[in-house]
C-alpha positions as CSV (number, residue, x, y, z in Angstrom):
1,X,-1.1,8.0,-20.6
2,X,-0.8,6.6,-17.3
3,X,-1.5,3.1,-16.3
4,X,-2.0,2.6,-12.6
5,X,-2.7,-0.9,-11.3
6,X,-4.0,-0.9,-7.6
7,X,-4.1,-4.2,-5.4
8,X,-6.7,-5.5,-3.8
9,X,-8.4,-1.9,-3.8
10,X,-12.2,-1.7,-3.2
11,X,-14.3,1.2,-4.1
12,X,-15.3,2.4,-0.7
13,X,-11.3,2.9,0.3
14,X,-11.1,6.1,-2.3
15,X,-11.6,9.7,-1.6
16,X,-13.2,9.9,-4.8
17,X,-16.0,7.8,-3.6
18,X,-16.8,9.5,-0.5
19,X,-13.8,7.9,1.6
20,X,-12.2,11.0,3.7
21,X,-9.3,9.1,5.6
22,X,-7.4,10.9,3.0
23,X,-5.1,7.5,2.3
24,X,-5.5,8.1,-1.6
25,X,-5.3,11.6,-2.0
26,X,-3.1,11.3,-4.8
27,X,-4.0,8.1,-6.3
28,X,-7.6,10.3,-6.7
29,X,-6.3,13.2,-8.2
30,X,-6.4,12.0,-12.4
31,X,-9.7,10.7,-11.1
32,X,-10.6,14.3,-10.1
33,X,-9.2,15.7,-13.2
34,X,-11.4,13.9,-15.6
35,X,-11.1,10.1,-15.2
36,X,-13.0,7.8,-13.8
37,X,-13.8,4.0,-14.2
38,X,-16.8,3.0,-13.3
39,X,-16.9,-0.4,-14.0
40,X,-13.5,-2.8,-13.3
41,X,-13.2,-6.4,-13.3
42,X,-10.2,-9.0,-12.8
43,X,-8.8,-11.7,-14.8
44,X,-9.0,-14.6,-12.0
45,X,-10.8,-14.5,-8.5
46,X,-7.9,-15.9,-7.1
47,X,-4.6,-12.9,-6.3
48,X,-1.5,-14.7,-8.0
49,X,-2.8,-15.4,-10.8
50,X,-4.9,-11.7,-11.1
51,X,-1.4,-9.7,-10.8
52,X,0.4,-11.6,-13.9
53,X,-2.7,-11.0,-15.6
54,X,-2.6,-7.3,-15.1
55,X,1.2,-6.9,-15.8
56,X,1.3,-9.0,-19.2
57,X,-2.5,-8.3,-20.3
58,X,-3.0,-12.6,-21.0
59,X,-5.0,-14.5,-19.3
60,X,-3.8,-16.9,-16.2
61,X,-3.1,-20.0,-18.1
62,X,-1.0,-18.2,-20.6
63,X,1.1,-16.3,-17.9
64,X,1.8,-19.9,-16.4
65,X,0.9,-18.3,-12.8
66,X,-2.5,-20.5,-12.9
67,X,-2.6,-21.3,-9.1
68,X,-1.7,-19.4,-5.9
69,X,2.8,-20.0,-5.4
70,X,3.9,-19.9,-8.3
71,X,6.1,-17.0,-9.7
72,X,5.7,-15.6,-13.3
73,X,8.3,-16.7,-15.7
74,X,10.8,-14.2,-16.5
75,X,10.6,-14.5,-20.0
76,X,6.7,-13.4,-19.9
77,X,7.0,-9.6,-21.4
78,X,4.9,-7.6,-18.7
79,X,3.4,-4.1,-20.0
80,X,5.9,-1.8,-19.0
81,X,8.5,-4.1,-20.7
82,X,6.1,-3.5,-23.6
83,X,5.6,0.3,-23.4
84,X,9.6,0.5,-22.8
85,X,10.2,-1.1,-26.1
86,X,7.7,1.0,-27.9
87,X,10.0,4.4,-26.4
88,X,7.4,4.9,-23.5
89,X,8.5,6.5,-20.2
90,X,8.0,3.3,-17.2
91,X,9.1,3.2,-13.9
């Protein structure tokens, strides 16, 4: 399995929705292969407290990063700590 997390990505900036400046050729290529989302959403509207959200899997206000400035505690496990622990390849 491969997890990618993209930031601040819209749908119309990937080749494998018709976008040909060929910036995510190989960010496309699983998609190509047989993957696609369809449908994504985020965790909070607002950027510093999405990204915590999408490295630990809880919400904002669990993470402690509930407003733009403020870092995420160290001692939050993100998901690659996670799959790392569980003898997953992470990088």
């Amino acid at each position: 399995m491969i997890v990618t997390l993209t930031d601040q990505q819209r749908r119309d900036t990937t080749d494998v929705y018709g976008n040909r400046a060929g910036a995510t050729f190989e960010s496309g290529r699983p998609t190509r292969e047989g993957g696609l989302v369809q449908h994504a959403i985020t965790p909070d509207p607002v950027c510093a407290p999405a990204r915590p959200s999408l490295r630990t899997g809880l919400y904002p206000t669990a993470t402690g990063v509930f407003r733009n400035g403020l870092p995420l505690p160290r001692d939050v496990p993100s998901l690659a700590e996670v799959f790392d622990a569980a003898g997953h390849a992470t990088g």
